[in-house]
BATI-610820 format. One record per residue: z, y, x negated of N, C-alpha, C, O in turn; residue number from 1. Coordinates in pm, 1 decimal, m for minus. Atoms other than C-alpha are relative to their C-alpha. Example, Ala and Ser with C-alpha at 12.3 -4.5 7.8 and 13.67 -1.06 7.14 Angstrom:
// residues 2
+----------+----------+----------+----------+----------+----------+----------+----------+----------+----------+----------+----------+-----+
|      nzz |      nyy |      nxx |     cazz |     cayy |     caxx |      czz |      cyy |      cxx |      ozz |      oyy |      oxx |   k |
+----------+----------+----------+----------+----------+----------+----------+----------+----------+----------+----------+----------+-----+
|      0.0 |   m119.0 |    m89.0 |    780.0 |   m450.0 |  m1230.0 |      0.0 |    120.0 |    m90.0 |     66.5 |    118.1 |   m193.6 |   1 |
|     m6.0 |   m119.0 |     82.0 |    714.0 |   m106.0 |  m1367.0 |     73.0 |    109.0 |     77.0 |     89.9 |    219.8 |     26.1 |   2 |
+----------+----------+----------+----------+----------+----------+----------+----------+----------+----------+----------+----------+-----+
***
This chain:
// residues 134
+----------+----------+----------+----------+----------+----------+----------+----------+----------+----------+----------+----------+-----+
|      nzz |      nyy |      nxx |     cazz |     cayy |     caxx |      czz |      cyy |      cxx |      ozz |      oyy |      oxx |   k |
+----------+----------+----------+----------+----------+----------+----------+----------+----------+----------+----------+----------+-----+
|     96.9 |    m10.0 |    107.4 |   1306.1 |  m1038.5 |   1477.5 |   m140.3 |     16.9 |     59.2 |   m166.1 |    m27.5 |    171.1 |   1 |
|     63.5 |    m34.6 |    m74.4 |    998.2 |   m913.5 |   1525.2 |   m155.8 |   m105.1 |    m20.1 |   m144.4 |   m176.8 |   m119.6 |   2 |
|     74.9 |    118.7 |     14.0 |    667.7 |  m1151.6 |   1545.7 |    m70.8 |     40.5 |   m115.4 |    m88.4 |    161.9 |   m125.8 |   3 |
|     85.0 |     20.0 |     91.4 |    462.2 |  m1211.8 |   1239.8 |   m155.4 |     28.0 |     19.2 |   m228.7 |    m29.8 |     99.5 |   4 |
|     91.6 |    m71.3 |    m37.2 |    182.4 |  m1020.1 |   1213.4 |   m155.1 |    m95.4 |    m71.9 |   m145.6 |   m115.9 |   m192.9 |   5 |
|    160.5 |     85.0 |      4.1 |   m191.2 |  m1224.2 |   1167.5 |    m78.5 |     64.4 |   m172.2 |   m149.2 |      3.0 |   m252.0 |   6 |
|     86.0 |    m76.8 |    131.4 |   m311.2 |   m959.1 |    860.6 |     77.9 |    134.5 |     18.4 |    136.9 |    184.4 |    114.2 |   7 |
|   m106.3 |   m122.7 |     31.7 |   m148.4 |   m664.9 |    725.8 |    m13.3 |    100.9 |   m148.5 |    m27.0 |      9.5 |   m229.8 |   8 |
|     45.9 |    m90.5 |    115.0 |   m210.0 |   m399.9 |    414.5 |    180.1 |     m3.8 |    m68.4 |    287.5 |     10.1 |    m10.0 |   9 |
|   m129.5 |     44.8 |     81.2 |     77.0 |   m465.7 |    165.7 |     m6.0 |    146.5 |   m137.2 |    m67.8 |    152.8 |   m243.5 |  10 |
|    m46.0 |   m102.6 |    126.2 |    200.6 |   m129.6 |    m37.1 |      2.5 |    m41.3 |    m82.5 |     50.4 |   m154.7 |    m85.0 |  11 |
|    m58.9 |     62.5 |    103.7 |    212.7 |   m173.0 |   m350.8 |    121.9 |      7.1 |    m75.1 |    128.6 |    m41.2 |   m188.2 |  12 |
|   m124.5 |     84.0 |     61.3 |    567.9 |   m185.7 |   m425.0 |     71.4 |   m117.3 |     51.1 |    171.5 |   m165.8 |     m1.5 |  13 |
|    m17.9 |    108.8 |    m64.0 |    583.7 |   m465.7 |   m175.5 |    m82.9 |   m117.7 |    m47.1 |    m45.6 |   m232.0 |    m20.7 |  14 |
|     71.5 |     96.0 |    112.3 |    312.3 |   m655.2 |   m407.6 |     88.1 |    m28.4 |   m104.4 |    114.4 |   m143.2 |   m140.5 |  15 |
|    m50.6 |     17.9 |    127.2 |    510.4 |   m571.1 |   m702.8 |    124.2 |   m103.9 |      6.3 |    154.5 |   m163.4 |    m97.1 |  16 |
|   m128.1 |    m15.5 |    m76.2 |    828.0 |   m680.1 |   m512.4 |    m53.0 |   m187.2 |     50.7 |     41.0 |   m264.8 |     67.7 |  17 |
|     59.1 |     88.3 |   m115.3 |    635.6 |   m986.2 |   m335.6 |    117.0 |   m139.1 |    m29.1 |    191.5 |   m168.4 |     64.4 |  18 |
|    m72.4 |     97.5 |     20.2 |    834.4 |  m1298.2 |   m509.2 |    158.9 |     22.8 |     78.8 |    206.0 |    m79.5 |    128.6 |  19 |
|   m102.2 |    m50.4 |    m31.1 |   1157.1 |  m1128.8 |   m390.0 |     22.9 |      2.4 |    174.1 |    126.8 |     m1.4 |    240.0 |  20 |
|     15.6 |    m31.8 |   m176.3 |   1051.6 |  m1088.5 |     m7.0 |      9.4 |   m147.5 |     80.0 |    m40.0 |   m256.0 |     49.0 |  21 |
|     70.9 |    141.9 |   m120.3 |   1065.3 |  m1342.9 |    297.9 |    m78.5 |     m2.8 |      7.8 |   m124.0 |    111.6 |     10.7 |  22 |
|    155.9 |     46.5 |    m34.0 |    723.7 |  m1500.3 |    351.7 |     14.8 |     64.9 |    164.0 |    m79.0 |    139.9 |    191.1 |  23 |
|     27.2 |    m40.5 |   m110.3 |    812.3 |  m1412.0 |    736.3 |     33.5 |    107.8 |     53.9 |     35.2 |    130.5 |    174.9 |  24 |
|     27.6 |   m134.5 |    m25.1 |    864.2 |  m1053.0 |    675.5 |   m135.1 |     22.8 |     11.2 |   m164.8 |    125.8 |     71.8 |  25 |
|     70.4 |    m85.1 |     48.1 |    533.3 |  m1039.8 |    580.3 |   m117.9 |    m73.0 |     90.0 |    m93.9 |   m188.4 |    125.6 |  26 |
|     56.6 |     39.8 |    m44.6 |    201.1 |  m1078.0 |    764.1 |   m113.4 |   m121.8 |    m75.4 |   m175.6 |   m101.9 |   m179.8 |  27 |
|     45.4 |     75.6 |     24.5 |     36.4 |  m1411.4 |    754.4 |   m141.3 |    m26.6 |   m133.8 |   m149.2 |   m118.7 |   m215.1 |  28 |
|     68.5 |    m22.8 |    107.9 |   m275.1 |  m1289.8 |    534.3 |    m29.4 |    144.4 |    m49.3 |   m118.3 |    223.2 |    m16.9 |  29 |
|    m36.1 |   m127.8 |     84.6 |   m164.2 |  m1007.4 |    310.3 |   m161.5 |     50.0 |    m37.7 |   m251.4 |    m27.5 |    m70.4 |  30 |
|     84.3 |   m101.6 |     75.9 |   m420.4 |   m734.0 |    207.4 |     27.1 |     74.3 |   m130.2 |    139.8 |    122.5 |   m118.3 |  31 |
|     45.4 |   m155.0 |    117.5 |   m466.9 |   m487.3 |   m105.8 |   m102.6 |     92.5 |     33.5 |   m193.8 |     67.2 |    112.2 |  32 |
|    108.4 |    m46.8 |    m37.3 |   m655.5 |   m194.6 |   m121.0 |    m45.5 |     67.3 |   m162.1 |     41.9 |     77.1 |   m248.3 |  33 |
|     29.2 |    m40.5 |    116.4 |   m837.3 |    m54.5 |   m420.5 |     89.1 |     98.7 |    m53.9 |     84.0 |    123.9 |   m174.3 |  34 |
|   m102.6 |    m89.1 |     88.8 |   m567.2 |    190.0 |   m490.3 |    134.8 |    m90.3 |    m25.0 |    214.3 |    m47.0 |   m108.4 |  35 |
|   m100.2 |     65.4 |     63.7 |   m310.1 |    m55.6 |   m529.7 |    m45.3 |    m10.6 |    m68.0 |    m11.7 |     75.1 |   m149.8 |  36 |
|     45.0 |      7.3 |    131.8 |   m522.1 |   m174.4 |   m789.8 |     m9.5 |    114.5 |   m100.3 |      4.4 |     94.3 |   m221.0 |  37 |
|      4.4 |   m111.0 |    113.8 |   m556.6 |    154.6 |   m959.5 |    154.3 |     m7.9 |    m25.8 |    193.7 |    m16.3 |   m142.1 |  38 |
|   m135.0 |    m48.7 |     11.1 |   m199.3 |    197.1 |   m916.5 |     71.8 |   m119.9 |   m133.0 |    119.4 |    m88.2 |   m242.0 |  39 |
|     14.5 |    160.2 |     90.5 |   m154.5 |   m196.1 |  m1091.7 |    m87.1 |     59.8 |   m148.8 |    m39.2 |     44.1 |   m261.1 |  40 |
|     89.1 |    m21.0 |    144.7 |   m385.5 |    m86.8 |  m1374.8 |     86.9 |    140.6 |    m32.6 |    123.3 |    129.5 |   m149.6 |  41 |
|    m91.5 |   m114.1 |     10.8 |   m166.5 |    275.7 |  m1371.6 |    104.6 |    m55.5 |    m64.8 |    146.5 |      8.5 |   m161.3 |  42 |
|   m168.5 |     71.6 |     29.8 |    151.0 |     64.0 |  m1443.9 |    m54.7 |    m47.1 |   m130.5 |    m17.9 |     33.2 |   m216.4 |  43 |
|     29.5 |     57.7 |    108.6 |     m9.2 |   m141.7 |  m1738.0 |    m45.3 |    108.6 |   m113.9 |    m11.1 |    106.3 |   m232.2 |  44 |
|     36.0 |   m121.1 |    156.6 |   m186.0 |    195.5 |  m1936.8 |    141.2 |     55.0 |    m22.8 |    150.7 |    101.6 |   m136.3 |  45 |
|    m77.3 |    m63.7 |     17.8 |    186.0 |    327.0 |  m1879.7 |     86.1 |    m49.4 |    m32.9 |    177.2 |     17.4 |    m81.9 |  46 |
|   m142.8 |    123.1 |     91.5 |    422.8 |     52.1 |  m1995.3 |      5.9 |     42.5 |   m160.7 |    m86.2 |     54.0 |   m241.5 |  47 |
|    m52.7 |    m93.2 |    117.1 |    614.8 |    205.5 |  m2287.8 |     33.4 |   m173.3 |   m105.9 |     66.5 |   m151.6 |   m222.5 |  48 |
|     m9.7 |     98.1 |    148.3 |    652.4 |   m155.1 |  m2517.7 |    m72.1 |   m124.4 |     97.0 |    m80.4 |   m154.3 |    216.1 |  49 |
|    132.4 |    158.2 |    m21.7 |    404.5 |   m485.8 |  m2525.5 |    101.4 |    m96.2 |    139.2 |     40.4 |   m134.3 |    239.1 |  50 |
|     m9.0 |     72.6 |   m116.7 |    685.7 |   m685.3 |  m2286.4 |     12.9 |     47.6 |     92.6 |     60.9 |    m33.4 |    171.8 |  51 |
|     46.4 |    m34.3 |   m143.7 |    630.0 |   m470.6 |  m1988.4 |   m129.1 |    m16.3 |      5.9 |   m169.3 |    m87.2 |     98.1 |  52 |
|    103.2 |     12.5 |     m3.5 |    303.5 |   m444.6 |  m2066.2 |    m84.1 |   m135.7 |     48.1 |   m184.6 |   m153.7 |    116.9 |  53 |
|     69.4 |     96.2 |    m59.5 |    252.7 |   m771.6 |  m2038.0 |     22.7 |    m66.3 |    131.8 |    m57.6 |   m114.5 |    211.7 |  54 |
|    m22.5 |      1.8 |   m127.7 |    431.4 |   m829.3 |  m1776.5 |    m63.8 |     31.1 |    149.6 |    m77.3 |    m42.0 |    247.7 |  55 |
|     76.7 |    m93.1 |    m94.4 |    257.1 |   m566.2 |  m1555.8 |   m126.1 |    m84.1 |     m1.2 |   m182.9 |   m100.0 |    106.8 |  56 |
|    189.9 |     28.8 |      6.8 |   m119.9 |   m746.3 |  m1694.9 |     56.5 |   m158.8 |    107.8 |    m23.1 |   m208.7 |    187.3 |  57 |
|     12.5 |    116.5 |    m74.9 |     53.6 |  m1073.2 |  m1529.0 |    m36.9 |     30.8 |    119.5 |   m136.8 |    m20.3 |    170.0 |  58 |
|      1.9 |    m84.8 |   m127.3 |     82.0 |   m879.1 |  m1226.8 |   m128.0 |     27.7 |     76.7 |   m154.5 |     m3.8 |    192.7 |  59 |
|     96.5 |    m62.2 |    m16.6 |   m218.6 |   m721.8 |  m1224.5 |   m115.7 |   m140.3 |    m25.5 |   m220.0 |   m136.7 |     39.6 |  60 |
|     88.9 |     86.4 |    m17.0 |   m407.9 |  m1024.2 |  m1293.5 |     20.0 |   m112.4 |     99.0 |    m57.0 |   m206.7 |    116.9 |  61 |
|     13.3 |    142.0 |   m117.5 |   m297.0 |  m1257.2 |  m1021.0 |    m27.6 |    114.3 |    116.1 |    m16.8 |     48.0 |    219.2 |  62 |
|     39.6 |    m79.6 |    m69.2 |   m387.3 |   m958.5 |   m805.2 |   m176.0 |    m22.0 |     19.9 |   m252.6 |    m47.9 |    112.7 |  63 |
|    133.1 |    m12.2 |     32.3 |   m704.1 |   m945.3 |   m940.5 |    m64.4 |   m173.7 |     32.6 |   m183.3 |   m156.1 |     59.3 |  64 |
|      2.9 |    126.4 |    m45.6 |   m749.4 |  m1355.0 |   m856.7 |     16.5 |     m0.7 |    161.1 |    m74.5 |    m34.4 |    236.9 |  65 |
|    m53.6 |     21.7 |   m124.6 |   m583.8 |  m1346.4 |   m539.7 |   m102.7 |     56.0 |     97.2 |   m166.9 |    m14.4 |    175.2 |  66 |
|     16.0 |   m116.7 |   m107.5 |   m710.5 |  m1072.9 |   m343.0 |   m156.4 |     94.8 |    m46.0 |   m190.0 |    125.6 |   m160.3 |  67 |
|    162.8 |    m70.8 |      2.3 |  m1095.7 |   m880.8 |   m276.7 |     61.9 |    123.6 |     63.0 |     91.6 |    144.0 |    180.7 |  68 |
|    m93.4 |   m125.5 |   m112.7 |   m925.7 |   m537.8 |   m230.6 |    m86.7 |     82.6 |    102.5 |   m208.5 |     76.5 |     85.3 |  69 |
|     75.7 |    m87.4 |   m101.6 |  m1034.4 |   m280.9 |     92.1 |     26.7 |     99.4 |    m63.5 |    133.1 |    143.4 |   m107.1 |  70 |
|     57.2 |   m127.5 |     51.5 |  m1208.8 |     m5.1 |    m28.3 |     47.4 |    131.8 |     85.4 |     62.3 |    154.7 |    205.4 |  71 |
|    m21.3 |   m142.9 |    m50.8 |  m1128.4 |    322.9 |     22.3 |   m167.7 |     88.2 |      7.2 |   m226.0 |    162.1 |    m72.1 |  72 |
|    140.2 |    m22.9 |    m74.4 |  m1460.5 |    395.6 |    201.8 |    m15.6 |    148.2 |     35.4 |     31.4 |    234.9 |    m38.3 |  73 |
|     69.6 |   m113.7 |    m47.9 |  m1608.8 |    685.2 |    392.9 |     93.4 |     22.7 |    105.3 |    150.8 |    129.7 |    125.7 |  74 |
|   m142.3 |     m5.4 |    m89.9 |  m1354.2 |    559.5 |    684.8 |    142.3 |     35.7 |     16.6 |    222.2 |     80.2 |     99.1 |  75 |
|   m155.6 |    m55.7 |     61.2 |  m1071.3 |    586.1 |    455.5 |     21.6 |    126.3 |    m18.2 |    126.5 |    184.8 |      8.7 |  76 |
|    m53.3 |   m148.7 |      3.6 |  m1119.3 |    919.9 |    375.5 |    m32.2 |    105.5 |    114.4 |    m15.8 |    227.3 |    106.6 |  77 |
|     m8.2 |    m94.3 |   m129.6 |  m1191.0 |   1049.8 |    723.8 |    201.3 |      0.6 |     38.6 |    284.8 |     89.4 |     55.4 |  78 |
|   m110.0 |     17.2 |    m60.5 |   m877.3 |    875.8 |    821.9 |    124.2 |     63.8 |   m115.5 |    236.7 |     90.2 |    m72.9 |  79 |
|   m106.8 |    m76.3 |     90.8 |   m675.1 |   1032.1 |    497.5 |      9.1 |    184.6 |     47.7 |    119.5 |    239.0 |     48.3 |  80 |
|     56.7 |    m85.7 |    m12.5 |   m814.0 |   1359.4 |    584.1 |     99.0 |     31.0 |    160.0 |    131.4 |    149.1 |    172.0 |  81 |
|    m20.1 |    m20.1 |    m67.0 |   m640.2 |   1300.3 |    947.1 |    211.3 |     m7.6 |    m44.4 |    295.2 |     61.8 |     12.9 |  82 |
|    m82.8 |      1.0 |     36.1 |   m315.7 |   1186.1 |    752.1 |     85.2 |     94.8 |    m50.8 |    206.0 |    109.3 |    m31.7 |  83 |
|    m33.1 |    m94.8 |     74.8 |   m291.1 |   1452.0 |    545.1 |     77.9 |    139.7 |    110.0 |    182.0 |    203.4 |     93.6 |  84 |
|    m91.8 |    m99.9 |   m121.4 |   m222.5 |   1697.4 |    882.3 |     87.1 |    m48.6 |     57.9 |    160.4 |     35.4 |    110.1 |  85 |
|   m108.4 |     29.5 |    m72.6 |     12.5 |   1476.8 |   1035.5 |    143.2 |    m17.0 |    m87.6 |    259.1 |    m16.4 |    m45.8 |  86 |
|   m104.9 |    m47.7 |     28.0 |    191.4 |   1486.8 |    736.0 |     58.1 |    147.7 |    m24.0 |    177.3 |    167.0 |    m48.4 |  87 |
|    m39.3 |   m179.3 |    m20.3 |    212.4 |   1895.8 |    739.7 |     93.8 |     12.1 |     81.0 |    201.9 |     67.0 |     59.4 |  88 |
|    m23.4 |    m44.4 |    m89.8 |    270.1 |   1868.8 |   1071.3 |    137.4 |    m41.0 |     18.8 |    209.9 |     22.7 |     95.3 |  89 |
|   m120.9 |     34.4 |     m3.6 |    579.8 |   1669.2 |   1015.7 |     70.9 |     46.3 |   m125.5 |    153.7 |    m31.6 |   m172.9 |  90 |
|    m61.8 |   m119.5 |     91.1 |    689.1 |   1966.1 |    730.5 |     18.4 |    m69.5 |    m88.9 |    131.5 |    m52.1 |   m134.3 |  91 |
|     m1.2 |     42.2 |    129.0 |    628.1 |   1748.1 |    439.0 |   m135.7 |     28.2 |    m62.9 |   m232.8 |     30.8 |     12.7 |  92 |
|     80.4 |     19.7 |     47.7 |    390.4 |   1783.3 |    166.7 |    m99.2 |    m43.7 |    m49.9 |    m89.8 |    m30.3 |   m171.9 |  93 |
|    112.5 |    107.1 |     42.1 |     76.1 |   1581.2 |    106.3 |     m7.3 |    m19.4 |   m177.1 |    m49.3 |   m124.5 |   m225.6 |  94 |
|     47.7 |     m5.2 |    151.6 |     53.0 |   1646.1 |   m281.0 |     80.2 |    m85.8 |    m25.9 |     25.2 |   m193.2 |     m1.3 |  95 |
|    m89.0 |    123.4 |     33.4 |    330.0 |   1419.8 |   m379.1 |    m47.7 |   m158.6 |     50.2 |    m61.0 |   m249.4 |    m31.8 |  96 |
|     48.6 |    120.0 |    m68.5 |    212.6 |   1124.8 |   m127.2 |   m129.0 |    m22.7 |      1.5 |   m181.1 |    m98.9 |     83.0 |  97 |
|    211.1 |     27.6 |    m12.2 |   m176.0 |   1123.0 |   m181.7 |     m2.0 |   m122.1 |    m89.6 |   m114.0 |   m133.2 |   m139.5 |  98 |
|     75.6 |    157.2 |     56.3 |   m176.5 |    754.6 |   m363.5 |    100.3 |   m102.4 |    175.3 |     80.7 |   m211.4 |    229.0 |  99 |
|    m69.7 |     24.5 |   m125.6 |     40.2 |    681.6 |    m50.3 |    m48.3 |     19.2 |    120.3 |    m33.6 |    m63.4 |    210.3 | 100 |
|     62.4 |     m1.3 |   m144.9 |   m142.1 |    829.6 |    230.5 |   m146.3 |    m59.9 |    m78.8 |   m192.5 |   m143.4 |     m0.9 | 101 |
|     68.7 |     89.6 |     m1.4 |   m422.9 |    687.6 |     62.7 |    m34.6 |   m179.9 |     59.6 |   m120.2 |   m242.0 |    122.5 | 102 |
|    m65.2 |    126.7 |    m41.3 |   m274.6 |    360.6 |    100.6 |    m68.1 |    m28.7 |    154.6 |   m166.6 |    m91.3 |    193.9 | 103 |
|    m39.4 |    m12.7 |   m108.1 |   m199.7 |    422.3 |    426.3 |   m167.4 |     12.1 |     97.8 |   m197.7 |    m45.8 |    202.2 | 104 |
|    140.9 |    m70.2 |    m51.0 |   m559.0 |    565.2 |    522.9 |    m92.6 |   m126.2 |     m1.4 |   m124.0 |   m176.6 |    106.3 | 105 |
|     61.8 |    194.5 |     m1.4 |   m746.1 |    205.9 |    436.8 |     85.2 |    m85.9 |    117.3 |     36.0 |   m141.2 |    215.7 | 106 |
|    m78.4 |    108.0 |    m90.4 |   m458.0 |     16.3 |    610.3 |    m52.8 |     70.6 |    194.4 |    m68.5 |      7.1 |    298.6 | 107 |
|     49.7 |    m30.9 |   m144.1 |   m571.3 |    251.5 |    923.1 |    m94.3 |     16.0 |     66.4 |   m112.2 |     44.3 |    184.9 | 108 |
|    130.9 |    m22.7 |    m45.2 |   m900.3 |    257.3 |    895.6 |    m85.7 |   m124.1 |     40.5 |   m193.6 |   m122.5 |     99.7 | 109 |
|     50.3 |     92.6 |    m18.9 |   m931.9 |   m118.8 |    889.5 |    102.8 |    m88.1 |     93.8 |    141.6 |   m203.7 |     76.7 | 110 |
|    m74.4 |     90.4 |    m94.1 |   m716.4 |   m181.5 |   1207.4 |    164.6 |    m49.9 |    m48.9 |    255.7 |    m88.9 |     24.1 | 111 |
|   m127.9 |     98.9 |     22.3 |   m424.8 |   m317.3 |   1025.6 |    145.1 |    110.3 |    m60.3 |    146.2 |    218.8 |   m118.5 | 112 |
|   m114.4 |    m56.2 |     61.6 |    m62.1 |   m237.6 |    949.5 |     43.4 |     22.8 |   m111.7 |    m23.4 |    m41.1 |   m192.9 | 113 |
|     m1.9 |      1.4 |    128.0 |    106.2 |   m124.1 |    634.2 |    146.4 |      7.7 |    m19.9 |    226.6 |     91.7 |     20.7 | 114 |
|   m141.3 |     17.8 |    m15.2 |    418.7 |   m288.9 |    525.3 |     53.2 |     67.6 |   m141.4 |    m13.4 |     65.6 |   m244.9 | 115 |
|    m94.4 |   m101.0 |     84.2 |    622.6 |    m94.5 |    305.2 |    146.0 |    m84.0 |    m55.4 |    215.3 |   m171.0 |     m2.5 | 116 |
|   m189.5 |     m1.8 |    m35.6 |    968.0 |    m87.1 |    121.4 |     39.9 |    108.6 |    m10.5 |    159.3 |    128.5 |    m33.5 | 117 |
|    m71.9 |   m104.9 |     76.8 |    965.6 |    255.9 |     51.9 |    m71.2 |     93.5 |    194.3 |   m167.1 |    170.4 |    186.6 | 118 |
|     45.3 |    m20.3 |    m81.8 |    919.3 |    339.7 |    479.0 |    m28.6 |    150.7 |     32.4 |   m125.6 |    202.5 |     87.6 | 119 |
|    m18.9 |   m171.9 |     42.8 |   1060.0 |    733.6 |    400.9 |   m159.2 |     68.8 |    m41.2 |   m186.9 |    172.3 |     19.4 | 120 |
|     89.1 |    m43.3 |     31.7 |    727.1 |    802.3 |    247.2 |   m132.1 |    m12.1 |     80.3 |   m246.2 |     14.7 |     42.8 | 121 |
|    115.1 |      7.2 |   m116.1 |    529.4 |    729.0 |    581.3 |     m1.3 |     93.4 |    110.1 |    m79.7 |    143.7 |    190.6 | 122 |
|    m74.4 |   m122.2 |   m121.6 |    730.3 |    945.3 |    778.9 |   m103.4 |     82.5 |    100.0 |   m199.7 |    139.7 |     49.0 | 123 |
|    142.9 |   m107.9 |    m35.1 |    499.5 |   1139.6 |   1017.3 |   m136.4 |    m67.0 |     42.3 |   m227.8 |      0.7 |     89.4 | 124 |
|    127.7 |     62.2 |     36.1 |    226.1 |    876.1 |   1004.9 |    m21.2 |    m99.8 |    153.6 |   m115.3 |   m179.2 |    156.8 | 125 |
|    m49.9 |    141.2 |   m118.6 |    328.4 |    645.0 |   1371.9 |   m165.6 |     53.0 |     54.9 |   m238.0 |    m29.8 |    110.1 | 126 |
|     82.1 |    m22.6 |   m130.3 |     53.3 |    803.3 |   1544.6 |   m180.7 |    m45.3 |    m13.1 |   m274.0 |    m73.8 |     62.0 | 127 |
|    160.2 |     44.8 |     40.5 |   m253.0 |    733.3 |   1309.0 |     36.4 |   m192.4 |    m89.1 |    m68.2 |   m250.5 |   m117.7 | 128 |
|    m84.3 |    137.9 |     50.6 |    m54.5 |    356.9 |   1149.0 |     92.1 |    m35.9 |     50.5 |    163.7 |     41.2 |    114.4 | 129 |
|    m80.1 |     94.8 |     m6.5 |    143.1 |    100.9 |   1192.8 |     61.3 |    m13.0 |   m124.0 |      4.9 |    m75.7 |   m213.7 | 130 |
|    m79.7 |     38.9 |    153.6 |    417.4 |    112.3 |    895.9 |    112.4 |    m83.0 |     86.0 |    182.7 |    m73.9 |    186.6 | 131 |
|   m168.7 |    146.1 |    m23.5 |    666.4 |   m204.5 |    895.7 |     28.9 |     33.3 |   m129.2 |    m43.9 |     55.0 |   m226.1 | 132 |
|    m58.0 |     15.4 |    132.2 |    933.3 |   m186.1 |    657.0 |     86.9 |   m138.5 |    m41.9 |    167.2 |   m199.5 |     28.7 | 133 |
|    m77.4 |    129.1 |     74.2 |   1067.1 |   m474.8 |    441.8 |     86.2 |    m16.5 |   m113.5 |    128.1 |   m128.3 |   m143.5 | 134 |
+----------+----------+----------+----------+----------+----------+----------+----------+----------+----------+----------+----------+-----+
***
């Protein structure tokens, strides 16, 4: 097993997912980044009857308590900008994955890893991130 990582950028289907996970999959003090939150507020305008809906606002509000998300800065979008060719370069498409290499682009711009469950959609990415999957 591999050691427990100090701080770490947490996808958001690994937020959504979080009750469900080992505590020592995951690094000691979890991150968000402002697009999880969009993505969290995405889920709640799109919940099709009031008990997802509310569900999702629980969600989205212990998020919103918990966690001061990392901005998708000036850094982030250099480093998306470098994402975006490495995923070409590994013959996939960026248009589909742009709330994803977003993601990904914060988690690399501020040093830290980005744990995943969905790892397929990083593919391509080892050289500018650190993706752990869980």
């Amino acid at each position: 097993m591999a050691r427990r990582r100090s701080a770490g950028v947490l996808d958001t289907c690994v937020y959504i997912d979080l009750a469900l996970l080992d505590p020592a999959d995951l690094p000691a003090v979890p991150e968000l980044t402002a697009i999880t939150f969009a993505e969290l507020q995405q889920g709640v305008a799109m919940a099709r009857d009031p008990l997802s809906r509310a569900a999702r606002l629980e969600v989205l509000g212990a998020a919103t308590a918990d966690f001061d998300p990392l901005p998708f800065d000036a850094a982030a979008a250099a480093r998306y900008g470098t994402l975006v060719a490495l995923t070409i370069a590994a013959g996939r498409q960026p248009r589909p994955r742009r709330i994803d290499l977003m993601i990904a682009a914060v988690a690399s711009a501020n040093g830290l890893p980005l744990y995943t469950r969905n790892i397929a959609d990083f593919r391509g990415l080892g050289a500018a991130v650190e993706v752990i999957a869980v």
